[in-house]
N, C-alpha and C positions, 0 to 999 in steps of 0.2 A: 496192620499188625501182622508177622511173621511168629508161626511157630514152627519150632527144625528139634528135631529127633537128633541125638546124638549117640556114638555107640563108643564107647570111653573104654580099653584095654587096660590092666595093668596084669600085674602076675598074680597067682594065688597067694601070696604071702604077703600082700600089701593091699588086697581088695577092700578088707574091713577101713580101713585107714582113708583110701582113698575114699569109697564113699561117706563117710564124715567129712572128710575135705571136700567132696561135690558140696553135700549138704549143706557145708558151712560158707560156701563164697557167695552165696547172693547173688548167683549168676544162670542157676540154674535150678529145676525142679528136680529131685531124684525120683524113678518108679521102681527099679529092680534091677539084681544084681544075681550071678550065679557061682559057683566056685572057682571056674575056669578063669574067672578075673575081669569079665564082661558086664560092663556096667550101661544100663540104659537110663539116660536124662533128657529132656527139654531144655531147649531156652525160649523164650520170646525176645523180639525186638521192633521197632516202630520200623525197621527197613531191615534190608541183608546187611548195609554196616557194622550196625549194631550187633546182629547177632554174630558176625564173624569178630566184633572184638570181644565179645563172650565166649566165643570158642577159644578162642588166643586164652584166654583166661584159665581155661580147663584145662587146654594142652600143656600148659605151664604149671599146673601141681604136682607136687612129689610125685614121683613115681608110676606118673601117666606116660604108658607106652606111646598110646597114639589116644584120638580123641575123634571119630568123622562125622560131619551127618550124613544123616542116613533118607532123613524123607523131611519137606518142609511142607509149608502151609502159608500161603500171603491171601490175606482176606482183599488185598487192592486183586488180586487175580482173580480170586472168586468171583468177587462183584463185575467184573466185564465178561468172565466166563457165563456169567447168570443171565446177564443184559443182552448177550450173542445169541443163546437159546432164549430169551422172551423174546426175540426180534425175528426169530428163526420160524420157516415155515413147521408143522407139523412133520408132514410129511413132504419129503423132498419132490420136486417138480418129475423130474423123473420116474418116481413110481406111479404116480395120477394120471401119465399120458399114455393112452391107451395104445397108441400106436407105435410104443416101444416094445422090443420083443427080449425079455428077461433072460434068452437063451443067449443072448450076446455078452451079458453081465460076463465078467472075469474077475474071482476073486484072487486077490492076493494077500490076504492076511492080515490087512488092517482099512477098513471102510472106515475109519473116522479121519485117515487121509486123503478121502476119494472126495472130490467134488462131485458129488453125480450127474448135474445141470451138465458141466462140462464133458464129463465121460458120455454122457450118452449125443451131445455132440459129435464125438469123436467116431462114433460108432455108425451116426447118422447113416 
């Protein structure tokens, strides 16, 4: 199951409308809306197919500027992302060996793309 954020535009003089049109297509969940015309929905779908012919769906109502997601959710991700940290050591090999010296580490701003078994290889 996918669920995807969508951020729906229309103009201030057609928001109330619009959102009864989200409302009413069966395609999506409404949460909130502002006067600037900015409408925030949901969809789910069993895959991204599906939810991209729901967004087709949206973008095709009266007076829908534009329609994008914004953030999704696939529960088949999660579940291998979950299985990768239960199979995952603790603590990485690299911090346990003593005979590493942490003054060699170089951060660059994102450690969840470091291998560190590898990097400190490198460093050997």
């Amino acid at each position: 199951m996918n669920i995807s954020s969508i951020v729906v535009q229309t103009t201030p003089k057609f928001v109330e409308e619009v959102v009864e049109s989200l409302k009413n297509s069966g395609v999506c969940d409404y949460h909130m809306h502002d006067e600037k015309g900015r409408i925030i929905v949901t969809i789910e779908g069993e895959g991204v197919k599906e939810e991209l012919a729901k967004l087709k769906v949206i973008q095709t109502l009266p007076h829908v500027v534009c329609a994008d997601m914004q953030m999704a959710y696939s529960e088949d991700e999660l579940a291998q992302n979950i299985e990768v940290m239960e199979n995952a050591d603790a603590v990485p090999a690299v911090l346990l060996d003593n005979n590493f010296d942490p003054s060699k580490i170089v951060y660059s701003g994102d450690l969840k793309k470091k291998d560190l078994e590898d990097f400190a290889k490198h460093l050997g």
